[in-house]
SEFI-483438 format. One record per residue (C-alpha): residue in one letter; x, y, z; residue number from 1; chain. Coordinates in steps of 0.2 Angstrom, whole numbers, plus 5000, padded with zeros to 4 digits. Each point is the difference from the previous one (the first is absolute). Example, Ala and Ser with C-alpha at 12.3 -4.5 7.8 and 13.67 -1.06 7.14 Angstrom:
+------+------+------+------+-----+-------+
| rest |    X |    Y |    Z |  nr | kette |
+------+------+------+------+-----+-------+
|    A | 5062 | 4978 | 5039 |   1 |     A |
|    S | 5006 | 5017 | 4997 |   2 |     A |
+------+------+------+------+-----+-------+
//
This chain:
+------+------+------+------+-----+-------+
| rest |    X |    Y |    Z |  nr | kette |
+------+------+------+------+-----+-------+
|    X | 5434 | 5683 | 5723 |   1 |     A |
|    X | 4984 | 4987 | 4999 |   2 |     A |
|    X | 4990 | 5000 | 4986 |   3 |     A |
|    X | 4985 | 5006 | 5011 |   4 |     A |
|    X | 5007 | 5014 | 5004 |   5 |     A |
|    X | 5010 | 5006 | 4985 |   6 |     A |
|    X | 4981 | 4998 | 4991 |   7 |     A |
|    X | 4995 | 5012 | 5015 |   8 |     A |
|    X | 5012 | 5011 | 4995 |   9 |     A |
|    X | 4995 | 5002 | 4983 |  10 |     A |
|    X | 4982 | 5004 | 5006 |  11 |     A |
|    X | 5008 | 5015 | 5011 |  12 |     A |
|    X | 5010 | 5005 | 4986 |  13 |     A |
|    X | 4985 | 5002 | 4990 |  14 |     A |
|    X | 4987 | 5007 | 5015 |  15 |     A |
|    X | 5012 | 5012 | 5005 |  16 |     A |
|    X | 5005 | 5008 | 4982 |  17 |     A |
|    X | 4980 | 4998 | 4998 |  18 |     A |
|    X | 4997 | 5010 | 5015 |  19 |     A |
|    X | 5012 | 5014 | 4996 |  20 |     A |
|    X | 4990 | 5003 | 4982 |  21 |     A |
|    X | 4983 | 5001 | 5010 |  22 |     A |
|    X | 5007 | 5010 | 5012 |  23 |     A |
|    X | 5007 | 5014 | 4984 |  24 |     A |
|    X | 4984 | 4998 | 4990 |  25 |     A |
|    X | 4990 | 5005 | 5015 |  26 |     A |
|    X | 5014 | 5015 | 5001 |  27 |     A |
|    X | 4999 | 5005 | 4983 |  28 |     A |
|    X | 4982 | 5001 | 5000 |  29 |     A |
|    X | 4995 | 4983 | 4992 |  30 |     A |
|    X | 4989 | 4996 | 5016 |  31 |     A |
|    X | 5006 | 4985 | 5007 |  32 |     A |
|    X | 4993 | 5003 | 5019 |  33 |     A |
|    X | 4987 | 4987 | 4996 |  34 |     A |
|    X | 5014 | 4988 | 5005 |  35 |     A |
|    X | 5009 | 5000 | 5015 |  36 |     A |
|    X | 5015 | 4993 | 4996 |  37 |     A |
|    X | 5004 | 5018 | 4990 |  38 |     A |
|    X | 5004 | 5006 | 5020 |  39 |     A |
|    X | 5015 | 4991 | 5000 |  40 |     A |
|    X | 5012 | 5005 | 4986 |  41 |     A |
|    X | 5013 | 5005 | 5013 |  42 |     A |
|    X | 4998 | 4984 | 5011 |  43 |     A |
|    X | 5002 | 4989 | 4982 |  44 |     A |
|    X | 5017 | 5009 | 4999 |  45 |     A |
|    X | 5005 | 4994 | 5018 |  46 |     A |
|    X | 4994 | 4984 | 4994 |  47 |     A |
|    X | 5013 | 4997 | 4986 |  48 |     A |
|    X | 5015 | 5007 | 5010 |  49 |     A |
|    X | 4997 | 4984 | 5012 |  50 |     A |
|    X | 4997 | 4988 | 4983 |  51 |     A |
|    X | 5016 | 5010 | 4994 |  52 |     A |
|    X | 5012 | 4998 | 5015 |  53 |     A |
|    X | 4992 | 4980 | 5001 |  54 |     A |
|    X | 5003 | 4995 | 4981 |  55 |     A |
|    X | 5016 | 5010 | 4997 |  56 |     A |
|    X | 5008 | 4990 | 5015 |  57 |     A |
|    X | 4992 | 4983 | 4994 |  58 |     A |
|    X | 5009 | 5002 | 4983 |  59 |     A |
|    X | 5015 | 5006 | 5006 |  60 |     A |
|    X | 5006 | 4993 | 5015 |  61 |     A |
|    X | 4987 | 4986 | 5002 |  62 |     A |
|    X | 5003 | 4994 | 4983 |  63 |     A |
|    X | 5023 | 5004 | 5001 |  64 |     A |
|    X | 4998 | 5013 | 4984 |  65 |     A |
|    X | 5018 | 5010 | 4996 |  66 |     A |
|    X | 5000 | 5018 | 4999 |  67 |     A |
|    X | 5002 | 4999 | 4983 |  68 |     A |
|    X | 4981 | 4992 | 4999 |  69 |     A |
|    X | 4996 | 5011 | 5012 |  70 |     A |
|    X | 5003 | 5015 | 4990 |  71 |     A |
|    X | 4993 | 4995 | 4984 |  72 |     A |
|    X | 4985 | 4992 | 5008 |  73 |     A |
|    X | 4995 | 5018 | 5008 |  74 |     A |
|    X | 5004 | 5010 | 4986 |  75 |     A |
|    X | 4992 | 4990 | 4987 |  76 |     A |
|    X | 4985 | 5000 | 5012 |  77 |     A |
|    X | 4998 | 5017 | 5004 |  78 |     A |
|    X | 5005 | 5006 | 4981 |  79 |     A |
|    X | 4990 | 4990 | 4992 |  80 |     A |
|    X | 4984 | 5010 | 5007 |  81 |     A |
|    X | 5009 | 5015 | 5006 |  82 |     A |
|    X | 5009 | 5006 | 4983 |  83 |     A |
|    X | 4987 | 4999 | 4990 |  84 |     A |
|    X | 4987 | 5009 | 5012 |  85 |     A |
|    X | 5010 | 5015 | 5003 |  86 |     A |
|    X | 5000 | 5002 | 4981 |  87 |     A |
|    X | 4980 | 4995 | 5001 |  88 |     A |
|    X | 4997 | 5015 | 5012 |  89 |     A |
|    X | 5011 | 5014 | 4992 |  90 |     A |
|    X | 4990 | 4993 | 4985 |  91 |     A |
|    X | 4984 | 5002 | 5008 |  92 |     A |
|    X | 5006 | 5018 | 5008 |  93 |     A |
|    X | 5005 | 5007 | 4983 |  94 |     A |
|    X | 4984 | 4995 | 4992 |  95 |     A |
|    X | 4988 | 5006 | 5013 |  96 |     A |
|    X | 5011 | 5018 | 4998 |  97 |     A |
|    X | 4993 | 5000 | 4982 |  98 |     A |
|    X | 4984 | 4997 | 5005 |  99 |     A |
|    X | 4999 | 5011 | 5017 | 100 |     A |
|    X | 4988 | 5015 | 4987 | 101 |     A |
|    X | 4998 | 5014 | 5010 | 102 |     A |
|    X | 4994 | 4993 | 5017 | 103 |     A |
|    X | 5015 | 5002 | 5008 | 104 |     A |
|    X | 4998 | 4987 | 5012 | 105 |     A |
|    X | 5010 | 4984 | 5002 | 106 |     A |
|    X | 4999 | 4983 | 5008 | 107 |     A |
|    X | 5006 | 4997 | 5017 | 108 |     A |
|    X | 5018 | 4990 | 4995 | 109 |     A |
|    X | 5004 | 5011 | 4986 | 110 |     A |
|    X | 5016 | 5010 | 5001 | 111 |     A |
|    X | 5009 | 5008 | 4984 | 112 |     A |
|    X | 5009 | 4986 | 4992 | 113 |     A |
|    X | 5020 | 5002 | 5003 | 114 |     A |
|    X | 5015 | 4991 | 4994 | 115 |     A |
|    X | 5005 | 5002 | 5022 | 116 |     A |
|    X | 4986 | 4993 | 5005 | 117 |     A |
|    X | 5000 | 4985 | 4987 | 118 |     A |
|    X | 5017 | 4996 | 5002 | 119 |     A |
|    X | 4999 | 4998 | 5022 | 120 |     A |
|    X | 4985 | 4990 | 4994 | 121 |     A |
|    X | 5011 | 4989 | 4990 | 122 |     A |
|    X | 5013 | 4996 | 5015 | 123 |     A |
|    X | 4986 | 5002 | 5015 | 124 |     A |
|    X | 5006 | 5015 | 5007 | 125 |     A |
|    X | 4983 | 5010 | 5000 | 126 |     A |
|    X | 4997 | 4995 | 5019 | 127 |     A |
|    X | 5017 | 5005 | 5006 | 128 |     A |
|    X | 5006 | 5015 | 5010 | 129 |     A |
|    X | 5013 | 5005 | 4989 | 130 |     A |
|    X | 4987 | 4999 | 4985 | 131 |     A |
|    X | 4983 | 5002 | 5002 | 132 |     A |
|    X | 4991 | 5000 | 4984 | 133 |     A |
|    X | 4984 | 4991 | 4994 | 134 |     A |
|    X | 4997 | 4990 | 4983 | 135 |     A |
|    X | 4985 | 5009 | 4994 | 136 |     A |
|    X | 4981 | 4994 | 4997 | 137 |     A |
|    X | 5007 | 4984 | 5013 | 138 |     A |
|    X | 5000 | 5005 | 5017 | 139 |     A |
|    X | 4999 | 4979 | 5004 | 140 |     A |
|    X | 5018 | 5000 | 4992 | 141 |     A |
|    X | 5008 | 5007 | 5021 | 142 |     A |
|    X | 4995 | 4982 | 5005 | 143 |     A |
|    X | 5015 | 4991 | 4987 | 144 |     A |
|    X | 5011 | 5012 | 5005 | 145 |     A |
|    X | 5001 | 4996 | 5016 | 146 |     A |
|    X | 5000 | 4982 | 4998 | 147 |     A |
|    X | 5015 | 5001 | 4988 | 148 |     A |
|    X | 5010 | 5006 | 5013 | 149 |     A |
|    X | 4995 | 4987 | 5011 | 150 |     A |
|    X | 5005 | 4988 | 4986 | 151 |     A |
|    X | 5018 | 5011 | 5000 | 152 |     A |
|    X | 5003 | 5000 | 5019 | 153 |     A |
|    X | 4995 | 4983 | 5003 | 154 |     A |
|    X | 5012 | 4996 | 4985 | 155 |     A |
|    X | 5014 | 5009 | 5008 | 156 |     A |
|    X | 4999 | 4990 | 5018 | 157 |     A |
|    X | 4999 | 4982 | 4991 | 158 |     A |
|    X | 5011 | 5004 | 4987 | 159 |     A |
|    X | 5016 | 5011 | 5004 | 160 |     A |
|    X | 5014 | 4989 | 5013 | 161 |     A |
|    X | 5007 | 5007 | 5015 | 162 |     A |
|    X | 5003 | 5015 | 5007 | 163 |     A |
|    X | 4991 | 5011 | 4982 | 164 |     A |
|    X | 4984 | 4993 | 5004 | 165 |     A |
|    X | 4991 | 5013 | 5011 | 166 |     A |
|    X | 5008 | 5015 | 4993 | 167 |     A |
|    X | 4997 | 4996 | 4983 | 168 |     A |
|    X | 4980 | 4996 | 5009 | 169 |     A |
|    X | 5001 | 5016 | 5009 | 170 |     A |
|    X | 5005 | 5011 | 4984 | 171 |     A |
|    X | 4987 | 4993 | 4992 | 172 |     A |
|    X | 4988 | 5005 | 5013 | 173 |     A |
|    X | 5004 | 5015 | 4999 | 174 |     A |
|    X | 4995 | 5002 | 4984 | 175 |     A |
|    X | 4985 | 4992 | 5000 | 176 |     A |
|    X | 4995 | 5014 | 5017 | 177 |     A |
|    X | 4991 | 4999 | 5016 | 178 |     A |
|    X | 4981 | 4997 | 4990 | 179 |     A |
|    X | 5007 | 4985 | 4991 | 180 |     A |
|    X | 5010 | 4992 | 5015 | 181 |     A |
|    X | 4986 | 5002 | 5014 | 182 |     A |
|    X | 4989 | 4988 | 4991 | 183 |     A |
|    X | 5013 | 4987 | 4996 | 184 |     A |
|    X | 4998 | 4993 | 5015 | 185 |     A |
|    X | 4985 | 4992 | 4995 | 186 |     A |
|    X | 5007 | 4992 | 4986 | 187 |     A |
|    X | 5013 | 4994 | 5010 | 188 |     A |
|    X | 4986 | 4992 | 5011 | 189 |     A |
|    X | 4995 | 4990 | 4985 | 190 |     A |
|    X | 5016 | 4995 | 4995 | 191 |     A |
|    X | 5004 | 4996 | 5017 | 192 |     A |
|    X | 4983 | 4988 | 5001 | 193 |     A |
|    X | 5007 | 4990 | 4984 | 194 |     A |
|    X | 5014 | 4998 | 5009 | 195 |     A |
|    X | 4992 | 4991 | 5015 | 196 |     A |
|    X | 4984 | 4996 | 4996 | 197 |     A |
|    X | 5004 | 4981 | 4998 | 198 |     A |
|    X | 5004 | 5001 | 5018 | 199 |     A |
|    X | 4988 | 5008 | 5007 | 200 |     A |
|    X | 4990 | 4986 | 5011 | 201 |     A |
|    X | 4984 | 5006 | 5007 | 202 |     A |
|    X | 4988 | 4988 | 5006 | 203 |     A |
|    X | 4983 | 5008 | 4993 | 204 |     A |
|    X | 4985 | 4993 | 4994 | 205 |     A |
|    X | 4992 | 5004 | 4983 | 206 |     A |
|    X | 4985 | 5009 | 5012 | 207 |     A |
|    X | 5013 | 5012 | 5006 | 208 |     A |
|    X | 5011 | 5002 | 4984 | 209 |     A |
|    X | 4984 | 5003 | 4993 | 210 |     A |
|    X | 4996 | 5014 | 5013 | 211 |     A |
|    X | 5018 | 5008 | 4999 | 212 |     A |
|    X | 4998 | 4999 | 4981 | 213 |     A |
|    X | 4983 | 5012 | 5002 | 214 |     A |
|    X | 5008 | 5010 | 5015 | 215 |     A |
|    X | 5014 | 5006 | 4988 | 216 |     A |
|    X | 4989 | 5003 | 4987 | 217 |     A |
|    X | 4988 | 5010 | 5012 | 218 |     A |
|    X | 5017 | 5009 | 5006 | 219 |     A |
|    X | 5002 | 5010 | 4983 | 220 |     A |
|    X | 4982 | 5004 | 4999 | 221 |     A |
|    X | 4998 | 5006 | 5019 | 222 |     A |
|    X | 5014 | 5010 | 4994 | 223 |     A |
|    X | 4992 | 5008 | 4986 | 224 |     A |
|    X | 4984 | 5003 | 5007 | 225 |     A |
|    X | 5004 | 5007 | 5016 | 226 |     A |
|    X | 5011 | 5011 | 4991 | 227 |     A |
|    X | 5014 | 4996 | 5012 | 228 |     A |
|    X | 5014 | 5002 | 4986 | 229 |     A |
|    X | 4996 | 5017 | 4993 | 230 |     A |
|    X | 4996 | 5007 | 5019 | 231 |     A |
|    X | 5019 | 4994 | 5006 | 232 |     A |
|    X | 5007 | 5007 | 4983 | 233 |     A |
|    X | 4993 | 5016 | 5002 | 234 |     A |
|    X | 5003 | 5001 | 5019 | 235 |     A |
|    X | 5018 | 4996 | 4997 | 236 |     A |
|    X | 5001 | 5012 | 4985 | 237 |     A |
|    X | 4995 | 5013 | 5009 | 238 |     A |
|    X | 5012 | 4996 | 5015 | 239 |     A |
|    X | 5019 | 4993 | 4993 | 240 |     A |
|    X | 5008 | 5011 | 4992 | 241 |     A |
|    X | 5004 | 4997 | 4982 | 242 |     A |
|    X | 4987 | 4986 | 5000 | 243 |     A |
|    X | 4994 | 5003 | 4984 | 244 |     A |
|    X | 5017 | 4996 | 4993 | 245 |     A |
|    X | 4995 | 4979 | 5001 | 246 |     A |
|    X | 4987 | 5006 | 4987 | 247 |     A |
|    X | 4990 | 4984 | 4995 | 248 |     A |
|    X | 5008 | 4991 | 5018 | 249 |     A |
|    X | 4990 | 5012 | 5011 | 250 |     A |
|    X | 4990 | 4987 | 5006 | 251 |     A |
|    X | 5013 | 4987 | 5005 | 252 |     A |
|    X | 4992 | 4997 | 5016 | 253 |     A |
|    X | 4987 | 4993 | 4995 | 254 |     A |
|    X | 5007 | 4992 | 4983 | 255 |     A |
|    X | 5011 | 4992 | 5013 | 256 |     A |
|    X | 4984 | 4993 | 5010 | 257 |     A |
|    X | 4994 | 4994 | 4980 | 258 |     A |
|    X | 5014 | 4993 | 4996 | 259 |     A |
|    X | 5001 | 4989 | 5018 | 260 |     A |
|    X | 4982 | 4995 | 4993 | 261 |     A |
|    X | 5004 | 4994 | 4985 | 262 |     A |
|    X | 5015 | 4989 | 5006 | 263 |     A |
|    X | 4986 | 4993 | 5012 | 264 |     A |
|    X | 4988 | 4997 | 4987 | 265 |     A |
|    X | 5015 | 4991 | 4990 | 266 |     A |
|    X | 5003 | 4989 | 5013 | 267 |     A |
|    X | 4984 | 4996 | 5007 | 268 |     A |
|    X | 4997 | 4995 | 4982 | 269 |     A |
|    X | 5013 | 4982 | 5001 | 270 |     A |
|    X | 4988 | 4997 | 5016 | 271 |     A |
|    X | 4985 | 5001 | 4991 | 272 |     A |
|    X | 4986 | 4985 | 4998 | 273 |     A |
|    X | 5006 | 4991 | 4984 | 274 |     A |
|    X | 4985 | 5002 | 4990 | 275 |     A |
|    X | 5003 | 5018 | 5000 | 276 |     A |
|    X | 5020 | 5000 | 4996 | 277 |     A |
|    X | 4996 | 4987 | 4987 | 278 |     A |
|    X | 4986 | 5011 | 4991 | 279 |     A |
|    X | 5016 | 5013 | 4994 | 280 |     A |
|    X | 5009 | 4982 | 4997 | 281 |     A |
|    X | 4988 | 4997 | 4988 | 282 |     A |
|    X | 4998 | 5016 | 4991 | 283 |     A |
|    X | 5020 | 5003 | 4999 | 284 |     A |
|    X | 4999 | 5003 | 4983 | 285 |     A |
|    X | 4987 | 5011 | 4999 | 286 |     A |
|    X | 5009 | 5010 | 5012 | 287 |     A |
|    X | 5015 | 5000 | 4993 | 288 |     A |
|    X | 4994 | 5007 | 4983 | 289 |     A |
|    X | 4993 | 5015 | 5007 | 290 |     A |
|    X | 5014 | 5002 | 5010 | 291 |     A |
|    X | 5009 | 4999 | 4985 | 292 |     A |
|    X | 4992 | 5017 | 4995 | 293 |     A |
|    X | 5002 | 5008 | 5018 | 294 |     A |
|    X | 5014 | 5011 | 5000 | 295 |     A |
|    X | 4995 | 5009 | 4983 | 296 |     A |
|    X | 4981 | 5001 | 5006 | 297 |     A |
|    X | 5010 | 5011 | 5015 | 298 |     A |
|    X | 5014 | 5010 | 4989 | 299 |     A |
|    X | 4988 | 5003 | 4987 | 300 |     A |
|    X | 4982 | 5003 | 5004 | 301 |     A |
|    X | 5000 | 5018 | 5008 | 302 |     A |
|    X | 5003 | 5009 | 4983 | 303 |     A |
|    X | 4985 | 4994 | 4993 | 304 |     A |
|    X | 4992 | 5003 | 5017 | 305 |     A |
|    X | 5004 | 5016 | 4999 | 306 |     A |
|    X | 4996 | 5005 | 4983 | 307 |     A |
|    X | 4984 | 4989 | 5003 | 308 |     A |
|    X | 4995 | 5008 | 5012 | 309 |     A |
|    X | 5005 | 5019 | 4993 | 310 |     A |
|    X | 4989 | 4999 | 4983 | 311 |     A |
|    X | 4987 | 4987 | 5005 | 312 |     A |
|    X | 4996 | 5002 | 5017 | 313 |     A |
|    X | 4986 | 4990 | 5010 | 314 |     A |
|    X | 4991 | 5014 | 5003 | 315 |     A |
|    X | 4983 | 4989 | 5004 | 316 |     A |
|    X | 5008 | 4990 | 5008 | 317 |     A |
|    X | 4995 | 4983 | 4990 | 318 |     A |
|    X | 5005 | 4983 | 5004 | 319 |     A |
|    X | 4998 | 4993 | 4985 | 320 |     A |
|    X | 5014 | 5014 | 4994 | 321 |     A |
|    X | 5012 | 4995 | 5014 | 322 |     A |
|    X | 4997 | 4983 | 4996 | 323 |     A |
|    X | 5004 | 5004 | 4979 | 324 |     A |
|    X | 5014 | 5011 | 5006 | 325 |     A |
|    X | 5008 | 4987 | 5013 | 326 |     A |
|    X | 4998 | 4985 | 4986 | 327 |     A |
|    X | 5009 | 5011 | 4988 | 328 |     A |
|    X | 5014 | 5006 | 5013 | 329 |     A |
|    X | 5003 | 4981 | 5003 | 330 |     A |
|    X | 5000 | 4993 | 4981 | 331 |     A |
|    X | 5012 | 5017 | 4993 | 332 |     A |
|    X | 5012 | 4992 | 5016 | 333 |     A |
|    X | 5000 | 4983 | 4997 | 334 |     A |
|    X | 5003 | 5003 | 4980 | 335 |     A |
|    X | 5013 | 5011 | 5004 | 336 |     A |
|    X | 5009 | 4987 | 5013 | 337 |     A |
|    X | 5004 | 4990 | 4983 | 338 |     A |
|    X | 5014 | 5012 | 4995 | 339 |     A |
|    X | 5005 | 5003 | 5021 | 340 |     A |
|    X | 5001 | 4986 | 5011 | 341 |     A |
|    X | 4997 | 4989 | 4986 | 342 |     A |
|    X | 5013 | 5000 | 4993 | 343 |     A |
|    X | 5009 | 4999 | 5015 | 344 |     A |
|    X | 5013 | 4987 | 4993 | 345 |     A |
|    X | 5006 | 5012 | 4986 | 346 |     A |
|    X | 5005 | 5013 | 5015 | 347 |     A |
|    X | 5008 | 4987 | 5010 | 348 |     A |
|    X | 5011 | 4996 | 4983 | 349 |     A |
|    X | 5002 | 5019 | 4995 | 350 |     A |
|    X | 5007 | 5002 | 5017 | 351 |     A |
|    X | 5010 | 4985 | 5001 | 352 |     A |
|    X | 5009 | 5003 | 4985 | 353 |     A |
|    X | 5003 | 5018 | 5004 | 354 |     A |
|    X | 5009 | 4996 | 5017 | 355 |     A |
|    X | 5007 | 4983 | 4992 | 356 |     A |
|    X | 5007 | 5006 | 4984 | 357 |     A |
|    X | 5017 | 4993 | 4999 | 358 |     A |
|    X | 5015 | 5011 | 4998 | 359 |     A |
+------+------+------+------+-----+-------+
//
């Protein structure tokens, strides 16, 4: 992709895995309602499935990858964060047990620490039919889940020749389970749209790119405001049978209208005015870095959230404490992402000789 838009992606990166941290602050009791934005944790999710389905086609089919570098590009990725947060937040859980006293009480993501639970953690299973589970004290952790098998069946249909391809892709669905599969099509969408957005012609002006650029954003908020996504999940919930099997997919419909917005919003953004494409042009670094810190800013910071939030509540509700709490949610994350994603090289060398070790 350009380099106006790969900068723009790092800005979404970052803004989205942002958004998802105001929006558990405000949960756990850190009073974040003060901005906005902590609405749209759920929408920030629909927003990395597209980037997802976009930049995992880009570096594999765009870019002619084997499926050798495939495999050792996801799994250094996702490990690199995902290992060592599953121990961060059976760490976190074990320690809060010591400390519960005699309240009684716990926070809203924890759940008895279990060698089950953190093992389908480990392989992604926690979202699937076959084994439901959570990892405890990080609720945000269903998101990866899903987008690991994305990663899988996508894998499977580019990969495997011939007549093995879509049973191997349909077994692995099955696996994954209805919640997992009814949102892929959204990052299919995105994957699709890097397939094709270098030929994609439209004749529009910056005024109107400009105008569908604001349109999708007013999308997600008109979706959020009227409330339309929880009154069409609970209307469905209440009327399909087994529903409440899709779990954190109950408001596909909607998450489908989101997703549509955000592929709008990507493209309206190559026909923007070219003082405003080349303003993230300029600041590519910039975004780059704190992209560089996204994904452990997203697997990590709902522990600390949550314990937080449990001990030291914002009772008053003082934004100079949300402010001190936010700051030091970001800096724990961003020193952390130095033995994560940082280190993402090692990974990819760990994992390469693991599946390159001669015989």
């Amino acid at each position: 992709m350009n380099r106006e838009l790969s900068a723009y992606f790092d800005f979404l990166r970052f803004f989205a895995a942002l958004v998802v941290l105001l929006g558990h602050m405000e949960q756990d009791g850190l009073y974040m309602s003060w901005l906005p934005l902590s609405r749209y944790s759920h929408a920030a999710v629909i927003v990395f499935f597209v980037m997802s389905g976009f930049i995992i086609y880009s570096t594999t089919v765009n870019a002619g990858r084997s499926a050798t570098d495939y495999f050792i590009a996801r799994a250094s990725r996702i490990y690199s964060v995902a290992l060592p947060a599953v121990i961060f937040s059976v760490l976190c859980a074990w320690i809060f047990v010591k400390d519960i006293g005699a309240t009684g009480t716990y926070p809203s993501n924890y759940s008895s620490p279990s060698v089950i639970d953190t093992v389908s953690s480990l392989v992604f299973l926690n979202e699937s039919w076959l084994n439901p589970a959570i990892l405890t004290m990080n609720d945000p952790f269903w998101s990866l889940c899903y987008e690991v098998w994305y990663y899988v069946i996508f894998g499977l249909l580019l990969y495997i020749p011939g007549f093995y391809r879509w049973p191997a892709a349909i077994l692995a669905a099955l696996i994954a389970g209805p919640a997992i599969v009814a949102l892929f099509p959204i990052w299919l969408a995105g994957a699709w749209l890097a397939g094709n957005y270098e030929r994609l012609r439209f004749s529009w002006s910056g005024g109107v790119a400009a105008l569908l650029f604001v349109t999708s954003i007013l999308v997600i908020v008109a979706i959020d405001v009227l409330a339309i996504d929880r009154t069409v999940k609970d209307f469905l919930h209440q009327h399909v049978p087994g529903f409440w099997r899709l779990d954190n997919s109950q408001r596909l419909l909607t998450d489908f209208v989101i997703g549509f917005a955000i592929l709008l919003n990507i493209v309206s953004f190559l026909y923007m005015p070219e003082n405003f494409r080349t303003f993230f042009n300029c600041f590519r670094n910039f975004f780059g870095y704190l992209a560089g810190f996204s994904f452990t800013l997203y697997l990590f910071h709902r522990p600390m959230t949550q314990l937080l939030g449990f001990h030291y509540p914002n009772m008053n509700r003082s934004l100079l404490y949300s402010i001190v709490a936010l700051s030091g949610l970001l800096l724990a994350c961003w020193i952390i992402s130095y033995v994560t994603e940082r280190q993402l090289n090692g990974w990819r060398q760990v994992f390469r000789r693991l599946l390159l070790r001669p015989a």
